[in-house]
Biopython code that builds the backbone (N, CA, C, O; Angstrom):
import numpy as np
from Bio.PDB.StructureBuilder import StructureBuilder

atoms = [
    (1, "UNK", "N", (99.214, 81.432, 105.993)),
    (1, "UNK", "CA", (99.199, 82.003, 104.667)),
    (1, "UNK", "C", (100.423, 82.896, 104.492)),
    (1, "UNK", "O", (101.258, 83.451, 105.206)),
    (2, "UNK", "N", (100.216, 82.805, 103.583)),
    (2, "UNK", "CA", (101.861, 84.235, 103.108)),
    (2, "UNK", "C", (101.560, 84.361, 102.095)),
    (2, "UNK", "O", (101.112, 83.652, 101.194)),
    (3, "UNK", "N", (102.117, 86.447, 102.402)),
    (3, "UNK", "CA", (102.039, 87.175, 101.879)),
    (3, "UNK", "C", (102.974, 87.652, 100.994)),
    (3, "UNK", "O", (104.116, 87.400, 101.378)),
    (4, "UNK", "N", (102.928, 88.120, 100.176)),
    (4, "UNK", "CA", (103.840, 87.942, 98.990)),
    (4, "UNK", "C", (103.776, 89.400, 98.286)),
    (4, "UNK", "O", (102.819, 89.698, 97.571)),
    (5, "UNK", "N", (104.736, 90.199, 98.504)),
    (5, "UNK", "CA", (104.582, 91.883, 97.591)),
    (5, "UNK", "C", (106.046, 91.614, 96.590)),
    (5, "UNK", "O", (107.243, 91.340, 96.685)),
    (6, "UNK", "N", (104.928, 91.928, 95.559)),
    (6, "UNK", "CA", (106.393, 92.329, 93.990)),
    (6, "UNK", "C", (106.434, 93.500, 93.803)),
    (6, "UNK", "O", (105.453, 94.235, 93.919)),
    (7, "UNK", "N", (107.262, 93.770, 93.569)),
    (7, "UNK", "CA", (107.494, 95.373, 92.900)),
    (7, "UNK", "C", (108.679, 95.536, 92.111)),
    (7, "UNK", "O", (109.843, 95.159, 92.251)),
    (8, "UNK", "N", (107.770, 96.521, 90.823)),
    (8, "UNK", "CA", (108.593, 96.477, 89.534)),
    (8, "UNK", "C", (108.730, 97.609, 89.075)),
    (8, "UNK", "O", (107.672, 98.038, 88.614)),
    (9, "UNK", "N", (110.241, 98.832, 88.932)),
    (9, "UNK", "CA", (110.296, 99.803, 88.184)),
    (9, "UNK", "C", (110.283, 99.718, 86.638)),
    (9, "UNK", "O", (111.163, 98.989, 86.180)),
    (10, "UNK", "N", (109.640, 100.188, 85.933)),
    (10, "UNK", "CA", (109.754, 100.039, 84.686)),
    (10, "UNK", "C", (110.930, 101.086, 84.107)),
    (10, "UNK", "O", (111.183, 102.164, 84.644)),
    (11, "UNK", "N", (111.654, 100.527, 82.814)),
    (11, "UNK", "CA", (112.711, 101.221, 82.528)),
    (11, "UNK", "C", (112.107, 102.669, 81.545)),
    (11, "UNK", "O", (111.278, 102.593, 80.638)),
    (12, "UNK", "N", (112.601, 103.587, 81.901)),
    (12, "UNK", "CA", (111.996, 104.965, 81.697)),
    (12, "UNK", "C", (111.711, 104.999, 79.827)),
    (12, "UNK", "O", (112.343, 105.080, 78.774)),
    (13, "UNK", "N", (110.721, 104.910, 80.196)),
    (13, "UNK", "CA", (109.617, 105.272, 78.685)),
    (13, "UNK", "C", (109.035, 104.285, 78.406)),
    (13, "UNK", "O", (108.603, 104.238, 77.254)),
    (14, "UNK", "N", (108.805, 103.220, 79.224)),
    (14, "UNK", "CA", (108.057, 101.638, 78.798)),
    (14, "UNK", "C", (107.112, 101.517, 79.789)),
    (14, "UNK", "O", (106.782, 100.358, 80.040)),
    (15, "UNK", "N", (106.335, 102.811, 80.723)),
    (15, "UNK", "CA", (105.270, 102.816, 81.247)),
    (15, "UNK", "C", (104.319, 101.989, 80.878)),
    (15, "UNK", "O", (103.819, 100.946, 81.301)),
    (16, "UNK", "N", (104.160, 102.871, 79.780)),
    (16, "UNK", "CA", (102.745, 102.258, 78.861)),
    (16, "UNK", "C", (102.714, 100.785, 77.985)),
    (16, "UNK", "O", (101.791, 100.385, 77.275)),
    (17, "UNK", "N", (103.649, 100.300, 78.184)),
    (17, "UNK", "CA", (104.196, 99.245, 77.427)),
    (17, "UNK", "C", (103.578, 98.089, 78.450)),
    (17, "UNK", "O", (102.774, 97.179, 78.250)),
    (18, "UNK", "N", (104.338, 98.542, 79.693)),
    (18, "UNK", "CA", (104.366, 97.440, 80.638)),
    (18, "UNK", "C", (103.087, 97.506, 81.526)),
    (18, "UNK", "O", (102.724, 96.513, 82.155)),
    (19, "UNK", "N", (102.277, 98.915, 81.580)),
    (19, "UNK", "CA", (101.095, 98.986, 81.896)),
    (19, "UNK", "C", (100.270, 97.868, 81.291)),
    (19, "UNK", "O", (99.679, 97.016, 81.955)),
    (20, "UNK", "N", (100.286, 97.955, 79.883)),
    (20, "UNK", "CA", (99.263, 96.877, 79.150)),
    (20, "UNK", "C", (99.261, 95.616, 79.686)),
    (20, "UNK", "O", (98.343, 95.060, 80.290)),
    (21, "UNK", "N", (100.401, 95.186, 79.412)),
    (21, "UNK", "CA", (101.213, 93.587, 79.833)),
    (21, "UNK", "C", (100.739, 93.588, 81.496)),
    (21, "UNK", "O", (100.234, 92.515, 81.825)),
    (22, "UNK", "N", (100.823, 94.654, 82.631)),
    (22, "UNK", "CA", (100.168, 94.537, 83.788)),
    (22, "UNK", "C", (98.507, 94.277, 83.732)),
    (22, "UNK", "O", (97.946, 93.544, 84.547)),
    (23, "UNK", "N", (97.876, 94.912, 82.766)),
    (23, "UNK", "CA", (96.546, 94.743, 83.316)),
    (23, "UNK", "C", (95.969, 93.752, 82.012)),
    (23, "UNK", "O", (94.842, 93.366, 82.322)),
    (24, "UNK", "N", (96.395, 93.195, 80.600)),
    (24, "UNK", "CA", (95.965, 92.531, 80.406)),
    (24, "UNK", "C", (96.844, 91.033, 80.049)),
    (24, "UNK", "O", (96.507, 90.282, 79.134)),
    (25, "UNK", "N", (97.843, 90.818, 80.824)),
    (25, "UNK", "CA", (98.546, 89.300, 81.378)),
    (25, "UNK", "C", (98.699, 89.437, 82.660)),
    (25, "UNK", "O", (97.901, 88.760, 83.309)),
    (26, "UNK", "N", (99.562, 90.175, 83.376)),
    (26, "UNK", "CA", (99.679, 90.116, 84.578)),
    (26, "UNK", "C", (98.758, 89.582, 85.459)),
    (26, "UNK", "O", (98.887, 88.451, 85.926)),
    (27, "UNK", "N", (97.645, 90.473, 85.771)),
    (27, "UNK", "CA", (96.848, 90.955, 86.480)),
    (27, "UNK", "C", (95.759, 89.001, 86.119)),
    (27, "UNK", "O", (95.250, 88.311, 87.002)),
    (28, "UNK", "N", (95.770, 88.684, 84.539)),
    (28, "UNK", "CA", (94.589, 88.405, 84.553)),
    (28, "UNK", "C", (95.040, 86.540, 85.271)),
    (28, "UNK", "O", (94.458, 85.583, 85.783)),
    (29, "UNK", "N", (96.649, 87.021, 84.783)),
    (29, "UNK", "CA", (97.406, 85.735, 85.271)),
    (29, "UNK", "C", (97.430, 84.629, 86.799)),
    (29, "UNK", "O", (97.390, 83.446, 87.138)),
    (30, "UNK", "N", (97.532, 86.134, 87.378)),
    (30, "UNK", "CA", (97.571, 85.834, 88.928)),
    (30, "UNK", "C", (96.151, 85.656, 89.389)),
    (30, "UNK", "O", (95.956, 84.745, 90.194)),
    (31, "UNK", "N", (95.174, 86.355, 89.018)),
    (31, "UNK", "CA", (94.129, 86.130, 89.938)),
    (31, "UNK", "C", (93.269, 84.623, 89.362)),
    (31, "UNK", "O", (92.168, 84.254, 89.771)),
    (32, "UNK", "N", (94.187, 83.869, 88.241)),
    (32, "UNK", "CA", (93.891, 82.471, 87.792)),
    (32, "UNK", "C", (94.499, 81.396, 88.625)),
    (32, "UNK", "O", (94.107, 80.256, 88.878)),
    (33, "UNK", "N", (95.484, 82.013, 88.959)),
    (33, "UNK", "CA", (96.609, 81.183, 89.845)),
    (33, "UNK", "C", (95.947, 80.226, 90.941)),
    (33, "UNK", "O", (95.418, 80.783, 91.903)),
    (34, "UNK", "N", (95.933, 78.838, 90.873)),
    (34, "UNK", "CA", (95.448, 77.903, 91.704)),
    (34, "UNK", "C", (96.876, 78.283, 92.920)),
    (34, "UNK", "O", (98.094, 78.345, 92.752)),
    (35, "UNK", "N", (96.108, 78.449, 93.970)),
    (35, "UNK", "CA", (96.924, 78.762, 95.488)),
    (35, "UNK", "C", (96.755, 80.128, 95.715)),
    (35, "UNK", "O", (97.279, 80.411, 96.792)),
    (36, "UNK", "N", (96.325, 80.965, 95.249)),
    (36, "UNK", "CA", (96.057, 82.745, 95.506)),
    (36, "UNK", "C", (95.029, 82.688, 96.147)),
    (36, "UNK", "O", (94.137, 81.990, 95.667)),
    (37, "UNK", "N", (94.788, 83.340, 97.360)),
    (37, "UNK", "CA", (93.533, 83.401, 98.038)),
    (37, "UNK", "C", (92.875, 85.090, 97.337)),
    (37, "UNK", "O", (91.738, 85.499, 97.100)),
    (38, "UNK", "N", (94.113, 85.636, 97.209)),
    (38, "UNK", "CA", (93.935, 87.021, 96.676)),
    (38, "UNK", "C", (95.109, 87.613, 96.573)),
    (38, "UNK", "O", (96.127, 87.594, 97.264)),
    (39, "UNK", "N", (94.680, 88.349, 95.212)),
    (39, "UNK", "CA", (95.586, 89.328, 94.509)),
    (39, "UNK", "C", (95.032, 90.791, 94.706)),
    (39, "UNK", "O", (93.821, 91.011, 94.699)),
    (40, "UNK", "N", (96.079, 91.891, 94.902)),
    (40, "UNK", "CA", (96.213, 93.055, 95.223)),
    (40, "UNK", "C", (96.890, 93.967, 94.305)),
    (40, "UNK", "O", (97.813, 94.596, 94.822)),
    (41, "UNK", "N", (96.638, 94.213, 92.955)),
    (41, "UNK", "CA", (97.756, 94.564, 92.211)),
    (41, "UNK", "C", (97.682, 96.704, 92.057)),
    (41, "UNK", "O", (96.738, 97.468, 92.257)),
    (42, "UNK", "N", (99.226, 96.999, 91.605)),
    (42, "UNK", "CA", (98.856, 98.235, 92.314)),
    (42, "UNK", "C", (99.572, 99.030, 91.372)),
    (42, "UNK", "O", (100.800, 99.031, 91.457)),
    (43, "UNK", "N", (99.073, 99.633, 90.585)),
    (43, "UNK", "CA", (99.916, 100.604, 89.855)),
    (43, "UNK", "C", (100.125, 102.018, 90.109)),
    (43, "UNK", "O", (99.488, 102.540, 91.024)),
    (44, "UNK", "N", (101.236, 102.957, 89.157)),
    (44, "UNK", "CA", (101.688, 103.948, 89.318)),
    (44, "UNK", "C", (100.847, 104.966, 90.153)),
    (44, "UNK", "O", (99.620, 104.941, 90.259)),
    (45, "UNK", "N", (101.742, 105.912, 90.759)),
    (45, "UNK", "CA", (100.917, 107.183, 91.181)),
    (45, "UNK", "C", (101.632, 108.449, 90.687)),
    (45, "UNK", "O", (102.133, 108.362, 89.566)),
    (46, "UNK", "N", (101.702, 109.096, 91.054)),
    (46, "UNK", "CA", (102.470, 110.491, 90.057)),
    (46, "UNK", "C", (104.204, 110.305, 90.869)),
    (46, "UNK", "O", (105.317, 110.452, 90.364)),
    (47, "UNK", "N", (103.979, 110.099, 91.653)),
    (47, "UNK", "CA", (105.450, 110.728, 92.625)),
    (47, "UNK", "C", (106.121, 109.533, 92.864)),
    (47, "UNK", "O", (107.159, 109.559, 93.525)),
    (48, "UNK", "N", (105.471, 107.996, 92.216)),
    (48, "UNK", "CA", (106.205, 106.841, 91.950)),
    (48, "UNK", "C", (105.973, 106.378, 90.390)),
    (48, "UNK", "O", (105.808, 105.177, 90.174)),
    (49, "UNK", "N", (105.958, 107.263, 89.359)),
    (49, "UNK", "CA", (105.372, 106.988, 88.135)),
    (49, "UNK", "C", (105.732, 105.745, 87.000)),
    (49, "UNK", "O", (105.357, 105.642, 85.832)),
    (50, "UNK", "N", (106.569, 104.889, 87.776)),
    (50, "UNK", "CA", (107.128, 103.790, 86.968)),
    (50, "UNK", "C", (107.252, 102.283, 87.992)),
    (50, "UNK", "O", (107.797, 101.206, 87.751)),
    (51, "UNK", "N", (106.621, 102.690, 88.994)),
    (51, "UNK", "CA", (106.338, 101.387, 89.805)),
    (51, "UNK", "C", (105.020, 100.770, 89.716)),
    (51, "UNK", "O", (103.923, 101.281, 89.490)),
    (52, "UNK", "N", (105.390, 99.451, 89.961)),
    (52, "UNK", "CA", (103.923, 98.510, 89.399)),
    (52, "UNK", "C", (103.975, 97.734, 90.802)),
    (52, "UNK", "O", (105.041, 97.180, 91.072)),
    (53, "UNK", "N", (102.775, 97.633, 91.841)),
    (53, "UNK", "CA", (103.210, 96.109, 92.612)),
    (53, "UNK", "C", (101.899, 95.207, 92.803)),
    (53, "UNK", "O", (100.703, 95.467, 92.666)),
    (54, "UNK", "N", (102.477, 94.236, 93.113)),
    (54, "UNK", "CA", (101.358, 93.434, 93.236)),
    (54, "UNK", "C", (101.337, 92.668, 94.687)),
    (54, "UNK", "O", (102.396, 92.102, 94.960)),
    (55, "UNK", "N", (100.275, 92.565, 95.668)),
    (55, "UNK", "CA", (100.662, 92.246, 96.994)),
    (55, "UNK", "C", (99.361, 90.824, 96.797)),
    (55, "UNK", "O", (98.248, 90.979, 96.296)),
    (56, "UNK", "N", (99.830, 89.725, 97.258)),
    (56, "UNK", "CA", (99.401, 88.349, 96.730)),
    (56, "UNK", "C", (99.100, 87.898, 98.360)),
    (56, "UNK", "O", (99.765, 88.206, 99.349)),
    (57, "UNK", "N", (98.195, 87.287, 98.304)),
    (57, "UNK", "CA", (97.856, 86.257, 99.495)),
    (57, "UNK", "C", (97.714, 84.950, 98.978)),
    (57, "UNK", "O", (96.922, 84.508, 98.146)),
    (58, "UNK", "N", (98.831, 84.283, 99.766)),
    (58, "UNK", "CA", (98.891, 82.807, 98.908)),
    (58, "UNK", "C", (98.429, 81.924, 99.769)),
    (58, "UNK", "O", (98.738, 82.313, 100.895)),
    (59, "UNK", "N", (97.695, 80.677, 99.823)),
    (59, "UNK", "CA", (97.529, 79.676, 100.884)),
    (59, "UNK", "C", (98.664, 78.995, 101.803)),
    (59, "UNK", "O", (98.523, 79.055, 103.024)),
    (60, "UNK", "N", (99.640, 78.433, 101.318)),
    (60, "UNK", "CA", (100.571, 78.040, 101.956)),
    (60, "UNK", "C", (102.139, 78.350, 100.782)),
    (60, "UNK", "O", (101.947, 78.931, 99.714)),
    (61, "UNK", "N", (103.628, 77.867, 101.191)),
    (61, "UNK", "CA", (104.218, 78.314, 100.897)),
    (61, "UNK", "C", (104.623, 77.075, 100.009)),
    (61, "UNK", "O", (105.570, 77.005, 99.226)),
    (62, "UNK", "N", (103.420, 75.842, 100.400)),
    (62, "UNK", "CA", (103.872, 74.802, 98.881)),
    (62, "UNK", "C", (103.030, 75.334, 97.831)),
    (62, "UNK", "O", (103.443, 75.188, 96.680)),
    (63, "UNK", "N", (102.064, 75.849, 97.990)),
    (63, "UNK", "CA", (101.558, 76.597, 96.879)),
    (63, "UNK", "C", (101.875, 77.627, 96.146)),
    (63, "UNK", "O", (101.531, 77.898, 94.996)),
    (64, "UNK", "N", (102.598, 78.227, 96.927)),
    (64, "UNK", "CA", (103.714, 79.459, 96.112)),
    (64, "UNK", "C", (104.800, 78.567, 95.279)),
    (64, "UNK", "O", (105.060, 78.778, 94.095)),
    (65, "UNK", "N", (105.469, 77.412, 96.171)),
    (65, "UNK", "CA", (106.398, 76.578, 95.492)),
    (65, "UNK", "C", (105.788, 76.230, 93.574)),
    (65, "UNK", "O", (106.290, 76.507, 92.485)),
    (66, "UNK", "N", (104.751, 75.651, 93.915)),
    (66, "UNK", "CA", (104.018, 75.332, 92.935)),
    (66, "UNK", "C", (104.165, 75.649, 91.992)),
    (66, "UNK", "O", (104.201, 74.836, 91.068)),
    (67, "UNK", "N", (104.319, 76.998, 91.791)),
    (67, "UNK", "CA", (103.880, 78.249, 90.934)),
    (67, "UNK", "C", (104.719, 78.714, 90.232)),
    (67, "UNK", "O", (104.603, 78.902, 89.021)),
    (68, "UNK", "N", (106.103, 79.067, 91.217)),
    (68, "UNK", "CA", (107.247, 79.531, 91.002)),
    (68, "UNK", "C", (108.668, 78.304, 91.047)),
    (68, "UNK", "O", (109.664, 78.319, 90.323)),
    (69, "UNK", "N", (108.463, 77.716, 91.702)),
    (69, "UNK", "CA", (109.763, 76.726, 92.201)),
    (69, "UNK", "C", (110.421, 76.850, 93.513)),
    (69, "UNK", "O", (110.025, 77.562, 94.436)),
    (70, "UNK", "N", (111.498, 76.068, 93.512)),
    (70, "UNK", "CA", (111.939, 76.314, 94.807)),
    (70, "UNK", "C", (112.437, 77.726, 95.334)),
    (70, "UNK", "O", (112.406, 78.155, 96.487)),
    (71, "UNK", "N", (113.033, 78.496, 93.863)),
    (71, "UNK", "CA", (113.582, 79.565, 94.172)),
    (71, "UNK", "C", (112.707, 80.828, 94.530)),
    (71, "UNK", "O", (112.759, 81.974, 94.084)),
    (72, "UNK", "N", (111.934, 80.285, 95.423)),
    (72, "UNK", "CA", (110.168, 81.111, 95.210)),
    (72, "UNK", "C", (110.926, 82.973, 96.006)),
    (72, "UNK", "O", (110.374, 84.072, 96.071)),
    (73, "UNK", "N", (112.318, 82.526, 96.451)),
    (73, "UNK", "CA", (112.910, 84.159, 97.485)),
    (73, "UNK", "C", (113.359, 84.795, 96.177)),
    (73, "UNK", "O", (113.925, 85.848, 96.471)),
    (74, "UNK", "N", (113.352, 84.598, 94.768)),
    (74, "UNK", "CA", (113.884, 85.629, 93.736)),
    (74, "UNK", "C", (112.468, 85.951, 92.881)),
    (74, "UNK", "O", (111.459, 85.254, 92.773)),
    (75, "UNK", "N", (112.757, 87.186, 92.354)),
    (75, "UNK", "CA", (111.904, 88.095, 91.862)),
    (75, "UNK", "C", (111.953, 87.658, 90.517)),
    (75, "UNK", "O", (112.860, 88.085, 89.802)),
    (76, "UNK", "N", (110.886, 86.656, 89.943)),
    (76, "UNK", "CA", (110.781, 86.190, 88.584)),
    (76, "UNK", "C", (109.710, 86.865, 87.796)),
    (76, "UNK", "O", (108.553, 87.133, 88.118)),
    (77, "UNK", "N", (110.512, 87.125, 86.436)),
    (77, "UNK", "CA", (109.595, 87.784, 85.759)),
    (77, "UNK", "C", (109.235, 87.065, 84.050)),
    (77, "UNK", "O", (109.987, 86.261, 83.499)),
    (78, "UNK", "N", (108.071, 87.530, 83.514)),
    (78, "UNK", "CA", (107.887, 86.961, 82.238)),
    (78, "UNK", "C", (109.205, 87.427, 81.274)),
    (78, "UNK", "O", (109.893, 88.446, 81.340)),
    (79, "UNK", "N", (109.275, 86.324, 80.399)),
    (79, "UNK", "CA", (110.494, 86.901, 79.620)),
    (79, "UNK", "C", (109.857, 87.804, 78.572)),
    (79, "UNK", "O", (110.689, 88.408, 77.894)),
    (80, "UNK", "N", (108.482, 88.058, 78.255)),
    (80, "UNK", "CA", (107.961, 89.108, 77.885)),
    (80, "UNK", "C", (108.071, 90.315, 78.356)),
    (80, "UNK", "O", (107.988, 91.027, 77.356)),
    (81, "UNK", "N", (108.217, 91.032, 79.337)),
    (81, "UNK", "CA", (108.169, 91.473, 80.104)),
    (81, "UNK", "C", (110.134, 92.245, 80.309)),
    (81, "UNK", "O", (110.401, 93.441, 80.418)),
    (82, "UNK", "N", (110.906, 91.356, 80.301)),
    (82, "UNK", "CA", (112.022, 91.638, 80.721)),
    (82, "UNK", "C", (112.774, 92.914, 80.056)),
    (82, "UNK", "O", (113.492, 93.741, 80.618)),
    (83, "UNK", "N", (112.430, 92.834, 78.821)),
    (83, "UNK", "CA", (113.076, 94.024, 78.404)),
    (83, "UNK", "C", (112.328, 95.498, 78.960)),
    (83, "UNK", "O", (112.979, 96.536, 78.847)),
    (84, "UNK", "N", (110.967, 95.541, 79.548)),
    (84, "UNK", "CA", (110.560, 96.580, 79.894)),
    (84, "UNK", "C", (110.845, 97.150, 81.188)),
    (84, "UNK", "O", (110.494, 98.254, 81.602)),
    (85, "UNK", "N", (111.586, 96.182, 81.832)),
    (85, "UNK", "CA", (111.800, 96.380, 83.230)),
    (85, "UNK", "C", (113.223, 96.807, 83.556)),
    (85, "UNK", "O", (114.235, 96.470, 82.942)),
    (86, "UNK", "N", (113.133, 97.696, 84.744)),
    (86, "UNK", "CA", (114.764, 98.296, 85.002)),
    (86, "UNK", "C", (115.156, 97.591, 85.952)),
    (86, "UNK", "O", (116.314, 97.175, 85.996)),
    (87, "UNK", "N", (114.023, 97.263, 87.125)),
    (87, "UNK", "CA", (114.395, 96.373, 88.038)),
    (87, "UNK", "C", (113.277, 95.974, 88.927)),
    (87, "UNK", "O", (112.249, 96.649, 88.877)),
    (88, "UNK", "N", (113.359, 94.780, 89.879)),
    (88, "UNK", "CA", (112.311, 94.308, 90.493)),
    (88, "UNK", "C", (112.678, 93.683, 91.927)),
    (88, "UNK", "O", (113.819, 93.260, 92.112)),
    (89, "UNK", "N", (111.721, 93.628, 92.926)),
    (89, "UNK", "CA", (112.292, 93.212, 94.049)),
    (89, "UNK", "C", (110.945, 92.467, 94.021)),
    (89, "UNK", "O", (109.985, 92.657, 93.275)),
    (90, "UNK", "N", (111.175, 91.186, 95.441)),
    (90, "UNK", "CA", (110.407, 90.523, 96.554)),
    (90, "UNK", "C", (110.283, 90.452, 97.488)),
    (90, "UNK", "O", (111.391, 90.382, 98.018)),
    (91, "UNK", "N", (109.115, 90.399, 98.545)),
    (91, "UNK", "CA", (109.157, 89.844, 99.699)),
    (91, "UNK", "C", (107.699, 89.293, 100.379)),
    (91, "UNK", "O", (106.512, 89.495, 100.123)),
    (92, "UNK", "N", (108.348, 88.581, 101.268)),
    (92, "UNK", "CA", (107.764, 87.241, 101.743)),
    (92, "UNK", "C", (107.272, 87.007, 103.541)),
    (92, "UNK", "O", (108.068, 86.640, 104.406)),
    (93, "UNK", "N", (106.019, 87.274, 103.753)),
    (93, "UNK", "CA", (105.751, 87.724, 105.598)),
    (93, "UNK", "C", (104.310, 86.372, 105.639)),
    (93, "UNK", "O", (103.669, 85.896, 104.703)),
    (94, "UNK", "N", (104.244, 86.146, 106.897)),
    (94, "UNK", "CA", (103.757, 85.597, 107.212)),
    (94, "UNK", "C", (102.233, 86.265, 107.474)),
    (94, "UNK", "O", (102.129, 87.037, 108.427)),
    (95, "UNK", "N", (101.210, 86.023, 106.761)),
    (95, "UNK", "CA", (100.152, 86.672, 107.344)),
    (95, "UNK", "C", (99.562, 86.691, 108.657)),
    (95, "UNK", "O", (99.339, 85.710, 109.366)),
    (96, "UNK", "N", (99.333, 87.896, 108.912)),
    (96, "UNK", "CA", (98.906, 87.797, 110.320)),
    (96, "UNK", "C", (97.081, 88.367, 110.741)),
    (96, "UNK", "O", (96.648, 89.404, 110.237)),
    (97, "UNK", "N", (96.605, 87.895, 111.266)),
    (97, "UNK", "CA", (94.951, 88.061, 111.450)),
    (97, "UNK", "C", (95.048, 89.324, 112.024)),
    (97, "UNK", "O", (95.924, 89.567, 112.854)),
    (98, "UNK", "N", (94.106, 90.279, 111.608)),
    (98, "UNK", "CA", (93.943, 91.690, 112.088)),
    (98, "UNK", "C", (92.951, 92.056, 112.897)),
    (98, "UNK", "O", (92.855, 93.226, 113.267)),
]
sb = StructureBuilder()
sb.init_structure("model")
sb.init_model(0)
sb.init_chain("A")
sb.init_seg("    ")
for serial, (resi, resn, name, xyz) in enumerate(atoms, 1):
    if name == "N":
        sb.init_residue(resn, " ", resi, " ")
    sb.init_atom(name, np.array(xyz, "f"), 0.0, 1.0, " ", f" {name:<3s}", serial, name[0])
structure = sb.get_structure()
């Protein structure tokens, strides 16, 4: 399986903008997603007040393909979404049994 963390600063004053768009598309998007074993999504805290992430457990990495494309190593975002964002990263680990 692989694990999959996004993380997104929002551009300063579009908290609340991009909050919405997180919990009612985002959020309702991914945990629809055929290949997600589970979604982890994670918003602001005071002392990171414009970060959003979401940490994904996917079945395999053709199922991430699926979803996203080949370019599944870049940080894709809704084009809804784009103007609210300052910037976004990815990354990609192999799950490991605990």
């Amino acid at each position: 399986m692989i694990m999959r963390i996004f993380q997104v600063t929002t551009s300063p004053g579009q908290e609340a903008e991009f909050g919405r768009f997180f919990h009612e598309t985002a959020i309702p998007l991914m945990n629809s997603t055929p290949g997600i074993v589970r979604v982890l999504p994670g918003g602001p805290r005071e002392e990171s007040s414009r970060e959003f992430s979401f940490v994904m457990v996917w079945e395999s990495l053709e199922a991430l393909r699926a979803f996203v494309g080949e370019d599944y190593q870049s940080p894709h975002i809704d084009p809804a979404e784009a103007e609210l964002v300052e910037s976004r990263s990815i990354k990609h680990y192999d799950l490991v049994d605990s």
